[in-house]
VOMIKE-185690 format. One record per residue (C-alpha): residue in three letters; x, y, z. Coordinates in Angstrom, 2 decimals. Layout:
! residues N
REC  vexlum        u        v        w
REC     ALA        X        Y        Z
...
! end
This chain:
! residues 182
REC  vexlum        u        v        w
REC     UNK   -46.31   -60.27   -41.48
REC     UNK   -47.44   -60.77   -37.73
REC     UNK   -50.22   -58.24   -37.85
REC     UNK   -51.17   -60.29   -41.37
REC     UNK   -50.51   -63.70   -40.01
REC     UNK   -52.67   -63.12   -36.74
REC     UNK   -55.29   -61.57   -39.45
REC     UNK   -55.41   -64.33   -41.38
REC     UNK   -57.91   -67.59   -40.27
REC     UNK   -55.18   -70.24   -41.77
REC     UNK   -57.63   -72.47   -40.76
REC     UNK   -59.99   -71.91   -43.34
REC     UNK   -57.22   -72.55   -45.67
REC     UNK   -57.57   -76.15   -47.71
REC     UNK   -53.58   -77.26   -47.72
REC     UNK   -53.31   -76.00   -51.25
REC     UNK   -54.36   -72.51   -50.71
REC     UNK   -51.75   -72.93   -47.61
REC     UNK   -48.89   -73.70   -49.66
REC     UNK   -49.64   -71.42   -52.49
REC     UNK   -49.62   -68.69   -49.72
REC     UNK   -46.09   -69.81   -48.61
REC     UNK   -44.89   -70.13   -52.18
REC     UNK   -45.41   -66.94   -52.70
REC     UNK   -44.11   -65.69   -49.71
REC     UNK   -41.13   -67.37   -50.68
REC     UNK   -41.06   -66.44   -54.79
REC     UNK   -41.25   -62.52   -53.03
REC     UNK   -38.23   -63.18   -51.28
REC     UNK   -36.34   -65.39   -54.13
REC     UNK   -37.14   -62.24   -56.70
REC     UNK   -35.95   -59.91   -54.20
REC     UNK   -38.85   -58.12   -53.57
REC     UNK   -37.90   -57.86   -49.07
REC     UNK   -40.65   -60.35   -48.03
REC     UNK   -38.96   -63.67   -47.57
REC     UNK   -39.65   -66.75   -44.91
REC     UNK   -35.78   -66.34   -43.55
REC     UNK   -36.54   -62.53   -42.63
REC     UNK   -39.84   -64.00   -40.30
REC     UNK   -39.04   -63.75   -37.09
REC     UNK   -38.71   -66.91   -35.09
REC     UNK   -41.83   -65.92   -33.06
REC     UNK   -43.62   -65.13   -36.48
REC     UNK   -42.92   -68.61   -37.92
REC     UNK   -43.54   -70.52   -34.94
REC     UNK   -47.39   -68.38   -35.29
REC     UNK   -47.39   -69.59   -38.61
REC     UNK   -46.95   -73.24   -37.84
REC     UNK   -49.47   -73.06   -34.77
REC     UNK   -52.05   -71.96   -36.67
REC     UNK   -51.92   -74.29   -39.38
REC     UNK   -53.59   -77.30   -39.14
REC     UNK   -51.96   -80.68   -39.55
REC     UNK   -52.73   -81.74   -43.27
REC     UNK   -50.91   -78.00   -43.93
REC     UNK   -47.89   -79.10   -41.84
REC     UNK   -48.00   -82.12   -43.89
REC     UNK   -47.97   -80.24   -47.08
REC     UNK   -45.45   -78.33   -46.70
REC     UNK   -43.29   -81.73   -45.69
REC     UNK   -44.67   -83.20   -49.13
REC     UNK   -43.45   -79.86   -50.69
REC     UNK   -39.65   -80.30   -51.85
REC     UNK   -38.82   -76.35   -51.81
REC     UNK   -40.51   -75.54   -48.64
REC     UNK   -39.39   -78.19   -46.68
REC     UNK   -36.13   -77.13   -47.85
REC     UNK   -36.92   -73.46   -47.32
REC     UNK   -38.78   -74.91   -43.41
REC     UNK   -35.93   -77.37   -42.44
REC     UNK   -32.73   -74.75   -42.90
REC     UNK   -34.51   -72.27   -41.47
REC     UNK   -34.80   -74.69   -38.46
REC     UNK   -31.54   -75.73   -38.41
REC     UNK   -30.18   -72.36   -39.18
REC     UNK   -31.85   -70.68   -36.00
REC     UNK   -31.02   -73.30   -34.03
REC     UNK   -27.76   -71.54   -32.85
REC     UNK   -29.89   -68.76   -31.51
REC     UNK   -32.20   -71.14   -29.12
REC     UNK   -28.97   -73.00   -28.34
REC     UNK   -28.56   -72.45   -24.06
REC     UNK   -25.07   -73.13   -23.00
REC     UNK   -25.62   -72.81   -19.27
REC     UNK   -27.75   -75.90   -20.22
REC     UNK   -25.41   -77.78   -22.04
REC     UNK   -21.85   -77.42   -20.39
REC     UNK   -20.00   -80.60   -20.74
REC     UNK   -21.87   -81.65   -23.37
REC     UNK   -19.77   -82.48   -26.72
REC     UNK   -21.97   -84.31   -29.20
REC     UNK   -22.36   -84.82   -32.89
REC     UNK   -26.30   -85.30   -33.93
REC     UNK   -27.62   -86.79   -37.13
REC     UNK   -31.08   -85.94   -38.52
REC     UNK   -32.55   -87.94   -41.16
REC     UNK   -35.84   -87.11   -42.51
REC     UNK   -38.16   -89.49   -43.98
REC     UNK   -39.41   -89.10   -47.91
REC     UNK   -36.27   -86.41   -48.65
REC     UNK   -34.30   -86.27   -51.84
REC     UNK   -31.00   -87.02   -50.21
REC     UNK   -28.98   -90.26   -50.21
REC     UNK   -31.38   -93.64   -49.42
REC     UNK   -34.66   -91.38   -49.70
REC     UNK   -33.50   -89.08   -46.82
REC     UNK   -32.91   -85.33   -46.04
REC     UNK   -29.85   -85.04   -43.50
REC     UNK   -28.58   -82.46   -41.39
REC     UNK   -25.97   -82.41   -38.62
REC     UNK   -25.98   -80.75   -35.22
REC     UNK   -22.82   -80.25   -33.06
REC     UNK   -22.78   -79.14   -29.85
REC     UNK   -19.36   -78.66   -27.93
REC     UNK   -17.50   -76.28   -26.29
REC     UNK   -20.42   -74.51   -25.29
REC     UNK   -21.28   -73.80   -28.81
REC     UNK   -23.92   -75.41   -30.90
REC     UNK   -24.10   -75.32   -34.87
REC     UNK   -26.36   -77.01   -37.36
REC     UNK   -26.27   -77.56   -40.75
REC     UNK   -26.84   -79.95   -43.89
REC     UNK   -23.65   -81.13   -43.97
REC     UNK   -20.98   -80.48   -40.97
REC     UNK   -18.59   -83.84   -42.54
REC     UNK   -19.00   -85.28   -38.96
REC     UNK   -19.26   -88.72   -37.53
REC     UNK   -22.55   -88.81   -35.59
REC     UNK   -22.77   -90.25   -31.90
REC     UNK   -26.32   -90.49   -32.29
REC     UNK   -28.50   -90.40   -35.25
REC     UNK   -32.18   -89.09   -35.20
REC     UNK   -34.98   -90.41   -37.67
REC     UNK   -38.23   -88.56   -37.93
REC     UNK   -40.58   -87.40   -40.73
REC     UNK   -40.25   -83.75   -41.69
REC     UNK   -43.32   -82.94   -40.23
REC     UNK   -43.60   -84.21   -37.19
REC     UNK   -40.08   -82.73   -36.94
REC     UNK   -41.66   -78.83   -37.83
REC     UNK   -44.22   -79.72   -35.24
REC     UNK   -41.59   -80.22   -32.30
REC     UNK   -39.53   -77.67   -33.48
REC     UNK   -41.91   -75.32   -33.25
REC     UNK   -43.12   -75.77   -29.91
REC     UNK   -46.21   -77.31   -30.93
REC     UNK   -45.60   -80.95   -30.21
REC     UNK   -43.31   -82.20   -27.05
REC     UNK   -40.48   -83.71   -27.99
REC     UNK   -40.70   -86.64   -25.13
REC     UNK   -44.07   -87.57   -26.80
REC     UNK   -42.99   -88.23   -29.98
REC     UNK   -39.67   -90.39   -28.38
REC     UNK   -42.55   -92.23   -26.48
REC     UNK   -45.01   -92.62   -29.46
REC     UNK   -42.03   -94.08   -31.35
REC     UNK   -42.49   -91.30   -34.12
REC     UNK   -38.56   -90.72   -33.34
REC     UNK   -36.67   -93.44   -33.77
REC     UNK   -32.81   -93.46   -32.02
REC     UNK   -29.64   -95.27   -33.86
REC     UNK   -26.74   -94.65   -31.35
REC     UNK   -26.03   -93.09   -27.41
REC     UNK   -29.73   -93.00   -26.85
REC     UNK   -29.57   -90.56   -23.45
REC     UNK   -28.08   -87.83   -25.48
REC     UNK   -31.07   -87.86   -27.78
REC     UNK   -33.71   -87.40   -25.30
REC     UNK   -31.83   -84.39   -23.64
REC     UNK   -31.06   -82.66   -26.51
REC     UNK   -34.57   -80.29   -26.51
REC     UNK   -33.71   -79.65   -23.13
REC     UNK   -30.21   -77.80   -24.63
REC     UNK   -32.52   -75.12   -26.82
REC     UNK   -35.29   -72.72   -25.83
REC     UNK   -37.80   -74.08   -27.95
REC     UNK   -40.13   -71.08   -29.02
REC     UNK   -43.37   -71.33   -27.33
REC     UNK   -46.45   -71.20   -29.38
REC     UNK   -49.08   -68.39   -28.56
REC     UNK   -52.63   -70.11   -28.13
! end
């Protein structure tokens, strides 16, 4: 798929063509055919995202099986970013909500825990969060990914912050956020 992906101008892609592409990328991997988005490398997928152009980030936020599919990929690899040198003393429970989900009030959630020296994310750790993070599932793909700082969107006010709000701004500072080739 890198070879491919580099290959391929996504750019010239209109958003539809985009997300039919990822469909079936992601129908191969459903019908068991060995090319799936959760066997893409991080690298791979952050390439992906870098190359596409905003209104195909936004698409795939708009699309309710691959912003599933994008979002627990995140949050799955998240573990695997997670620096505990960087993070010692740290114990803390964080809430994401994401705008326009199918969840409870209109919202996808996930959970992130970090103690112990051990981070792990999911949809649904069952934890009381000490701070709780609101951002659209875009602009959440786009700092995930490398591709957009995190401390911009906090200052833009495209994150918003219910809780310990210190905690919130240091938590990118916890992963190595995969750094997009340009």
């Amino acid at each position: 798929m890198n070879a491919f992906a580099r290959r391929l101008d996504l750019g010239k892609l209109s958003p539809e063509q985009f997300i039919q592409l990822l469909e079936t990328l992601h129908m191969l991997g459903t019908s068991g055919a060995g090319v799936e988005l959760p066997s893409l490398t991080t690298e791979t997928l952050v390439d992906l995202v870098q190359r596409a152009s905003r209104e195909q980030i936004k698409a795939i936020a708009e699309h309710a099986e691959l912003r599933s599919v994008f979002l627990d990929e995140i949050f799955r690899r998240m573990s695997d970013h997670f620096v505990a040198d960087r993070a010692k003393h740290v114990n803390i429970v964080v809430g994401w909500r994401f705008s326009d989900g199918d969840g409870e009030d209109g919202f996808d959630r996930f959970q992130t825990v970090i103690e112990d020296g051990f981070c792990v994310s999911s949809a649904d750790l069952g934890r009381t969060p000490d701070t709780t993070i609101t951002v659209s599932a875009e602009d959440f793909i786009r700092m995930a990914t490398g591709i957009t700082a995190a401390a911009t969107m906090f200052v833009t006010g495209r994150v918003r912050v219910k809780g310990e709000y210190a905690p919130a701004v240091r938590l990118s500072s916890y992963f190595d956020i995969p750094t997009p080739r340009r």
